[in-house]
C-alpha positions as a Markdown table, in Angstrom:
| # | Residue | x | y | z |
|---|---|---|---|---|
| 1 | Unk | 12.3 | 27.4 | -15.6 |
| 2 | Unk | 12.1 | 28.2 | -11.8 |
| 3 | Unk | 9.0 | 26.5 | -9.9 |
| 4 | Unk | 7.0 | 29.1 | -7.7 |
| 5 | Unk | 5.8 | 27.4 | -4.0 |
| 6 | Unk | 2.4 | 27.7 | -5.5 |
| 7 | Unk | 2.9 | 25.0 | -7.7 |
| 8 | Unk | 3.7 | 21.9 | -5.7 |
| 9 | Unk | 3.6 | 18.2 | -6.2 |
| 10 | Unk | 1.2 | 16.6 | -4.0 |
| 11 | Unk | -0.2 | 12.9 | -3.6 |
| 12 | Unk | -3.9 | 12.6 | -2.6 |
| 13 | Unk | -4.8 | 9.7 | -0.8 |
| 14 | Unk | -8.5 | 8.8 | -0.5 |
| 15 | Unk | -11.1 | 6.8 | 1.2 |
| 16 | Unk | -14.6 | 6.5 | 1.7 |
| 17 | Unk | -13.7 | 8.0 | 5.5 |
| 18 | Unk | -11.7 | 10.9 | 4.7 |
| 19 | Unk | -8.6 | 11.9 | 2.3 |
| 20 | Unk | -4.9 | 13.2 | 3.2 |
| 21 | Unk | -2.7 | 15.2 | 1.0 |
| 22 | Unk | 0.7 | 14.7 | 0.9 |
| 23 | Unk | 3.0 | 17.0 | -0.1 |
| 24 | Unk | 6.3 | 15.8 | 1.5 |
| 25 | Unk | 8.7 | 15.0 | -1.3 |
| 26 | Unk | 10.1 | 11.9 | 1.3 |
| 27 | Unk | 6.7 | 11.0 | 1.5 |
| 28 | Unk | 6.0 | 11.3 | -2.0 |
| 29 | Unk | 9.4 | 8.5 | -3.4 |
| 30 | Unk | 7.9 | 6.4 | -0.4 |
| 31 | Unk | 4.7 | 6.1 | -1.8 |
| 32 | Unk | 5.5 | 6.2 | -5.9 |
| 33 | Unk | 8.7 | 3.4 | -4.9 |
| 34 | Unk | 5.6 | 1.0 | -3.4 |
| 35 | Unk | 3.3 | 1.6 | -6.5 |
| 36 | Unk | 6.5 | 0.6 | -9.1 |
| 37 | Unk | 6.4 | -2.9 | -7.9 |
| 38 | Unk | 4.7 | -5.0 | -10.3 |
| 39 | Unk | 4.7 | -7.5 | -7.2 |
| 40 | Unk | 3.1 | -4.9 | -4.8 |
| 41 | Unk | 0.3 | -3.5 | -7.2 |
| 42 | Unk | -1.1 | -7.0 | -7.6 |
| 43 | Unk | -0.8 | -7.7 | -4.2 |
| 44 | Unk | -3.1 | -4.1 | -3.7 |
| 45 | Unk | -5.3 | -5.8 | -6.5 |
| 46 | Unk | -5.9 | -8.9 | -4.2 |
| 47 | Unk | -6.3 | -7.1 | -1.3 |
| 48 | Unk | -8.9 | -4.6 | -2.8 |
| 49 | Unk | -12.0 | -5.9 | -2.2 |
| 50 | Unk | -11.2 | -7.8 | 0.9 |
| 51 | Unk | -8.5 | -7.9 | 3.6 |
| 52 | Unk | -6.5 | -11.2 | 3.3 |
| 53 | Unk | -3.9 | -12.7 | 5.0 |
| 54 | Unk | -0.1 | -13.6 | 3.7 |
| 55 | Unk | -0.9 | -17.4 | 3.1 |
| 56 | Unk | -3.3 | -16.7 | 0.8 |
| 57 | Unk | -1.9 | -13.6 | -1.3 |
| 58 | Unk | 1.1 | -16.0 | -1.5 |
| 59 | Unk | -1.2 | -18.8 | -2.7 |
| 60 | Unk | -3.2 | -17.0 | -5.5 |
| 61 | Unk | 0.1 | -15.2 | -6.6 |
| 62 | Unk | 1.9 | -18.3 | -6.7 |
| 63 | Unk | 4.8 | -16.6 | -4.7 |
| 64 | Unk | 6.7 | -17.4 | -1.3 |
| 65 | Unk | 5.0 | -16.1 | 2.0 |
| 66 | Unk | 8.7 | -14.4 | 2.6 |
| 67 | Unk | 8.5 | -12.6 | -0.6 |
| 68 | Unk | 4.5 | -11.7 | -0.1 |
| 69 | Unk | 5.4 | -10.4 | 3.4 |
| 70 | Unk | 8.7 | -8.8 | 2.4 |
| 71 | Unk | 6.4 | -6.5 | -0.2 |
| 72 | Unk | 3.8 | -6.2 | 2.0 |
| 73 | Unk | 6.3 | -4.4 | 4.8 |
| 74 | Unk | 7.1 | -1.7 | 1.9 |
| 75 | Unk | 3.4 | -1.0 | 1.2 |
| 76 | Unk | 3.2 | -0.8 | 5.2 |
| 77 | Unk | 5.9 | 1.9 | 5.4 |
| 78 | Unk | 4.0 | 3.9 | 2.4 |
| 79 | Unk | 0.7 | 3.9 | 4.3 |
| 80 | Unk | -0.8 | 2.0 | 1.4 |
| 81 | Unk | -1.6 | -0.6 | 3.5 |
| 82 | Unk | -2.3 | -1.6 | 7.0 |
| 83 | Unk | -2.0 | -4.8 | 8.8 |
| 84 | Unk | -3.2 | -6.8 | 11.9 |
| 85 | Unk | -2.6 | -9.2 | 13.7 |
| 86 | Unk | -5.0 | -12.6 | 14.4 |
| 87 | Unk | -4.9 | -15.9 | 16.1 |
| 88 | Unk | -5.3 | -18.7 | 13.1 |
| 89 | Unk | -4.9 | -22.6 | 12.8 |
| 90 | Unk | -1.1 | -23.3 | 12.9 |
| 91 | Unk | -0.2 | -19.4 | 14.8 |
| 92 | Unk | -0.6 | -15.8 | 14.2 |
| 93 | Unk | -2.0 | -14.7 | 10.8 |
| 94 | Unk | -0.7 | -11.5 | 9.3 |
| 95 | Unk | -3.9 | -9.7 | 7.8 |
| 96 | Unk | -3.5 | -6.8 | 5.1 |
| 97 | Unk | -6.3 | -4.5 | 3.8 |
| 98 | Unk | -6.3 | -1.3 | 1.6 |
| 99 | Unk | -5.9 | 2.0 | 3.8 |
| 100 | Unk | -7.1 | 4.4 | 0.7 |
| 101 | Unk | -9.4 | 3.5 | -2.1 |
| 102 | Unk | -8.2 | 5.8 | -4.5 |
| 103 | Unk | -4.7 | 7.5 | -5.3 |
| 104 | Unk | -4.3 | 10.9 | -7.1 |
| 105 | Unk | -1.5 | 12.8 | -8.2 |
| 106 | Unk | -1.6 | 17.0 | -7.5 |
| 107 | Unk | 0.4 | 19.3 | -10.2 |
């Protein structure tokens, strides 16, 4: 069965801001590899209804900060995720939020 260019794959990533189609099959692995991660989808649980930092996803996960940050990194590179930067007690924290409320996939 031969697929016409009409009928493509597409990921649909949403916020309350705007939404993105992606259609890029690169895109696309980068995005569906993050999400296979039992690891990474709790960490996107944690992080849903409020941005927090490595220390404490490592803390309620009851997982290393090298692991947590490691994972974190892959969501990064799948736009899942984004990250900053802030000043806390003992140095710099690293603070993660949710870039897109809501996932769908396009047939």
């Amino acid at each position: 069965m031969e697929i016409s260019e009409n009928e493509i794959l597409a990921v649909e990533l949403i916020n309350k801001k705007h939404s993105i189609v992606i259609e890029s099959d690169n895109q696309i692995e980068e995005i569906v590899k993050a999400l296979s991660s039992q690891t990474r989808r709790q960490i996107l649980r944690q992080i849903k209804n409020e941005p927090m930092d490595v220390s404490k996803i490592a803390a309620k996960l009851e997982m290393t900060e090298a692991n947590i940050s490691a994972q974190i990194k892959k969501l990064e590179k799948a736009k899942l995720v984004s990250c900053e930067y802030k000043s806390g007690q003992h140095g710099v924290r690293k603070i993660s939020q949710l870039q897109y409320d809501e996932i769908k996939i396009r047939f």
